[in-house]
KEGU-609558 format. One record per residue: residue number from 1; x, y, z of N, C-alpha, C, O, CB in turn; residue in three letters. Coordinates in Angstrom, 3 decimals, decimal comma. Atoms other than C-alpha are relative to their C-alpha. Glycine has a CB too. Layout:
SITE num   n.east  n.north     n.up  ca.east ca.north    ca.up   c.east  c.north     c.up   o.east  o.north     o.up  cb.east cb.north    cb.up residu
SITE NUM        X        Y        Z        X        Y        Z        X        Y        Z        X        Y        Z        X        Y        Z    ALA
...
end
This chain:
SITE num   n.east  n.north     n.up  ca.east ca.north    ca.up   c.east  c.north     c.up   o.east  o.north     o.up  cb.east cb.north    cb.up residu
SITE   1   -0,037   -1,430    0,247  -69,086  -26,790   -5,569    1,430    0,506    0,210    1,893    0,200    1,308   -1,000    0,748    0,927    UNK
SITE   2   -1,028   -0,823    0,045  -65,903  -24,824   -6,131   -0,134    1,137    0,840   -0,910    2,064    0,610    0,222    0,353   -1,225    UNK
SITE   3   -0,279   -1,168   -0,504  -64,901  -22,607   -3,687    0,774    1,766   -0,630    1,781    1,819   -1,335    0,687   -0,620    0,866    UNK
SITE   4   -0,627   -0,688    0,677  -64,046  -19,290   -4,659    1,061    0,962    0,457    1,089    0,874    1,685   -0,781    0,457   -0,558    UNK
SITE   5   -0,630   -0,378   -1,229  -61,407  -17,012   -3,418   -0,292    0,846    0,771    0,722    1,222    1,358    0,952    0,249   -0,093    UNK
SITE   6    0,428   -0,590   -1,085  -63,430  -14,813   -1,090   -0,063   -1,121    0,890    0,611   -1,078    1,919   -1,224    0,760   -0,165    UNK
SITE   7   -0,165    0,929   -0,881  -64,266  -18,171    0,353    1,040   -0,532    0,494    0,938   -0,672    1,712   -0,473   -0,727   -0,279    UNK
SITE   8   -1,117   -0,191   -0,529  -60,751  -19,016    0,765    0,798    0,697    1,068    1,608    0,381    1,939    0,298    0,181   -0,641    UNK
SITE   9   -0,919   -0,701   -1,294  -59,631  -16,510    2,667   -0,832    0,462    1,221   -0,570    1,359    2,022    0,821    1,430   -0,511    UNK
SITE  10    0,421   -0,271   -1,223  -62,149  -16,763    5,048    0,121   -1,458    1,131    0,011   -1,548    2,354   -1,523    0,577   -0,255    UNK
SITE  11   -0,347    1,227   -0,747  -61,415  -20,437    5,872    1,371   -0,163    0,921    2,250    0,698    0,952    0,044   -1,020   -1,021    UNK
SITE  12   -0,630   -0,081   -1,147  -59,381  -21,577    8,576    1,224   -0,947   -0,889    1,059   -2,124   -1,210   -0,894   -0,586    1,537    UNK
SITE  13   -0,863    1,259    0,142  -55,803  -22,793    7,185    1,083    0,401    0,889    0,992    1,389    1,618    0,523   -0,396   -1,558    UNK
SITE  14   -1,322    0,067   -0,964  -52,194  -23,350    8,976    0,360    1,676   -0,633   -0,160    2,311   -1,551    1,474   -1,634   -0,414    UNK
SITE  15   -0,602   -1,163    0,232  -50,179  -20,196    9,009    1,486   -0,651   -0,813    1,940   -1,775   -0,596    0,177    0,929    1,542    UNK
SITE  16   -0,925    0,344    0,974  -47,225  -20,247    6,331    1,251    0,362    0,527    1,372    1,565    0,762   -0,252    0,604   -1,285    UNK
SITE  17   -1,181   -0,459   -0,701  -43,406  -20,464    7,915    0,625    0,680   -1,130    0,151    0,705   -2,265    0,912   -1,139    0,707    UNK
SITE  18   -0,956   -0,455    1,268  -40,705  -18,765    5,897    1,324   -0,254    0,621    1,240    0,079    1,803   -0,149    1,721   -0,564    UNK
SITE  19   -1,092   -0,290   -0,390  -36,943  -19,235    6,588    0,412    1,476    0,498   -0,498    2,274    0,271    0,648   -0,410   -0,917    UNK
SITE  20   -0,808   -1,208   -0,179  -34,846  -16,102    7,746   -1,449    1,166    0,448   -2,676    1,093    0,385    1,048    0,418   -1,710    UNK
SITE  21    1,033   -1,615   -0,768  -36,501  -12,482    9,334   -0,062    0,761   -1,593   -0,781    1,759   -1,645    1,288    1,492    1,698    UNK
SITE  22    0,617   -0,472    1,559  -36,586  -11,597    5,103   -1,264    0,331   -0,378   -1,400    1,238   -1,200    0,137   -0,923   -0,909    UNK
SITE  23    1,100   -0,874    0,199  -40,084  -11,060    5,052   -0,649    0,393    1,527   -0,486   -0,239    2,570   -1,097   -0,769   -1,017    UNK
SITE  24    0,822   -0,125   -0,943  -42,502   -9,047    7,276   -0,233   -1,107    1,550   -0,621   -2,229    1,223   -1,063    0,054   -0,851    UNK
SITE  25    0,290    0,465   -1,273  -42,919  -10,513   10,989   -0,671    0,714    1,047   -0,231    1,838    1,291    1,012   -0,329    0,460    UNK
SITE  26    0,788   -0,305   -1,363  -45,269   -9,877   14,011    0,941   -0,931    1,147    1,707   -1,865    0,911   -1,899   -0,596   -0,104    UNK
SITE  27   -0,146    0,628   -1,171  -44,578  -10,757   17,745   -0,073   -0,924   -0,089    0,929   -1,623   -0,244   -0,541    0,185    0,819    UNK
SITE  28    0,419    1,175    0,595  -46,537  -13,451   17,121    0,644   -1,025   -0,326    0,789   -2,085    0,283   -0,454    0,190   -0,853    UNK
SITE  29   -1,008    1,178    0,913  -44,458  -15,287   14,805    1,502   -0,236    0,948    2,352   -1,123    0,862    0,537    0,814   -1,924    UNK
SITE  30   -1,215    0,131   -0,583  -41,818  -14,733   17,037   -0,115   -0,990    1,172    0,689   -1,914    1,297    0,505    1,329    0,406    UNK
SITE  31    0,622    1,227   -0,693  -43,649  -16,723   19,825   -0,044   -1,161   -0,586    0,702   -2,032   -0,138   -1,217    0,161    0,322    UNK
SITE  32    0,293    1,643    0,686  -44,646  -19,765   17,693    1,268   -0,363   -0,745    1,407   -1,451   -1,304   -1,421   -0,103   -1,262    UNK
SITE  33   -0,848    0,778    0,899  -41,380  -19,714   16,064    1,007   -0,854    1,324    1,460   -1,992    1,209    0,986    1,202   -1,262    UNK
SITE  34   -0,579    0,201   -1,307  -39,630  -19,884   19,878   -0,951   -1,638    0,643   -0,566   -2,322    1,592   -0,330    1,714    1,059    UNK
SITE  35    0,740    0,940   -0,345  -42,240  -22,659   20,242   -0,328   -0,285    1,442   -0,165   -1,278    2,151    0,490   -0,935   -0,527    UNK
SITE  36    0,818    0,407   -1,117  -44,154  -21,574   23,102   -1,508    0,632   -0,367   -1,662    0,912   -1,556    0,674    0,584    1,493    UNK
SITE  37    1,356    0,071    0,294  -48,071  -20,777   23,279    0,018    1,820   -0,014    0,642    2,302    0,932   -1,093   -1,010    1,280    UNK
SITE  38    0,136   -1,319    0,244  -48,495  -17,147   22,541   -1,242    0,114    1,408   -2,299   -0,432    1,726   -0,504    0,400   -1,846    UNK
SITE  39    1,320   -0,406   -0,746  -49,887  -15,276   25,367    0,649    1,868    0,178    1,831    2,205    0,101   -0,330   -1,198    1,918    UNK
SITE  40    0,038   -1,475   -0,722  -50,255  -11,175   26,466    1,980    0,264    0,345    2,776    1,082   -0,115   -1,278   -0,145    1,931    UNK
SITE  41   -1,237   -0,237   -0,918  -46,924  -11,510   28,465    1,474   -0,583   -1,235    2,468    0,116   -1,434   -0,235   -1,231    1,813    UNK
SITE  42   -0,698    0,048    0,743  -44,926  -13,160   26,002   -0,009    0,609   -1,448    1,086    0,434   -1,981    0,098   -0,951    0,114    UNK
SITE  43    0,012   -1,123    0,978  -45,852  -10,763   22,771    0,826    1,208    0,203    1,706    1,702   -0,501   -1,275    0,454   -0,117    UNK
SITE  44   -0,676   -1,195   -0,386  -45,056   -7,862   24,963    1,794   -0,321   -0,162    2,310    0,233   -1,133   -0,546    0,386    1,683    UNK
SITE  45   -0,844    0,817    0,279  -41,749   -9,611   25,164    0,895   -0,118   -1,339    2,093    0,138   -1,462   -0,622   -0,913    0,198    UNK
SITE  46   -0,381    0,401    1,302  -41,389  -10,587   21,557    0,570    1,050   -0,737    1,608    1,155   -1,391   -1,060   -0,526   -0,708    UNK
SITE  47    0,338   -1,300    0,538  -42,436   -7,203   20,648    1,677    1,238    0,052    2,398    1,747   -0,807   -1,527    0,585    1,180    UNK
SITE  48   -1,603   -0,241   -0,788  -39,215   -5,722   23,215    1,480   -0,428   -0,841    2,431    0,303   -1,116    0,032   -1,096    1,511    UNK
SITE  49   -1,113    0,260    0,712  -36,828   -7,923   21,365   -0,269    0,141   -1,279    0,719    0,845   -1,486    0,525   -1,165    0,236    UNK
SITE  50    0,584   -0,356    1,376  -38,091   -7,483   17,858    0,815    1,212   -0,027    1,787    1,283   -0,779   -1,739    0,209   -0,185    UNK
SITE  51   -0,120   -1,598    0,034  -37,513   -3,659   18,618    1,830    0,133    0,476    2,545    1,061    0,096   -1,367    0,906    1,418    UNK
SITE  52   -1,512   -0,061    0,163  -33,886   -4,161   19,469    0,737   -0,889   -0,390    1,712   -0,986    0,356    0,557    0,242    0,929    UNK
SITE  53   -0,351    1,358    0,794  -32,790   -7,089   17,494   -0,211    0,172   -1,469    0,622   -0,110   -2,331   -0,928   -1,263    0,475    UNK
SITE  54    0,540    0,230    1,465  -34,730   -6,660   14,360   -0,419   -1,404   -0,167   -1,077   -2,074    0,628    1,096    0,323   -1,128    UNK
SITE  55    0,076    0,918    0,684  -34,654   -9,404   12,126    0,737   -1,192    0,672    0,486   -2,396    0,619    0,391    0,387   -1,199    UNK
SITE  56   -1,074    1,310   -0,395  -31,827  -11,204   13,860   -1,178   -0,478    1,272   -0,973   -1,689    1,349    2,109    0,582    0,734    UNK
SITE  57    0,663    0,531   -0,555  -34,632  -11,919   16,570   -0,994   -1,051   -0,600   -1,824   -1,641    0,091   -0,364    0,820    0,541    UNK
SITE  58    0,815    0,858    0,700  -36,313  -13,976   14,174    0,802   -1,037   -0,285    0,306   -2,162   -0,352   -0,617    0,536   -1,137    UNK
SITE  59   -0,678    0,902    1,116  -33,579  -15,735   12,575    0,839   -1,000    1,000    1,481   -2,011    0,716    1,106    0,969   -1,220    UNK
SITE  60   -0,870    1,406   -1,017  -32,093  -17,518   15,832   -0,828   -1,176    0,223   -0,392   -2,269    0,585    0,428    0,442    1,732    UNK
SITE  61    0,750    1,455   -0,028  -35,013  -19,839   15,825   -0,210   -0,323   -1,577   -0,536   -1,510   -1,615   -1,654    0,040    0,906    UNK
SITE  62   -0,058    0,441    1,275  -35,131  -20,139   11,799    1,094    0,066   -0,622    2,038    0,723   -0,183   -0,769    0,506   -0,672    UNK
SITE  63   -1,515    0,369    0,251  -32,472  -21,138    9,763    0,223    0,531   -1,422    1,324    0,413   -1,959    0,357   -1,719    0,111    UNK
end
């Protein structure tokens, strides 16, 4: 059976990297790109430098 794409986007796949802070970013991404385990304390964190950094907070761990 062919999945269709409602089913798609309810399945579980990897999350998609991108080079550079060029598109959209969450906290989040900023954790897993720093390659530690996302938790509460480090979002808040992420979130902090995000907000005075921008983009360049993204782009020191991507190339």
């Amino acid at each position: 059976m062919k999945e269709s794409p409602e089913d798609a986007s309810t399945t579980s796949r990897p999350r998609r990297f991108y080079t550079g802070g060029e598109r959209p970013f969450d906290p989040e991404d900023l954790v897993m790109a720093s390659g530690h385990d996302v938790t509460p304390k480090r979002v808040e964190a992420a979130r902090r430098h995000i907000e005075e950094k921008g983009a360049a907070a993204l782009e020191r761990y991507l190339p």
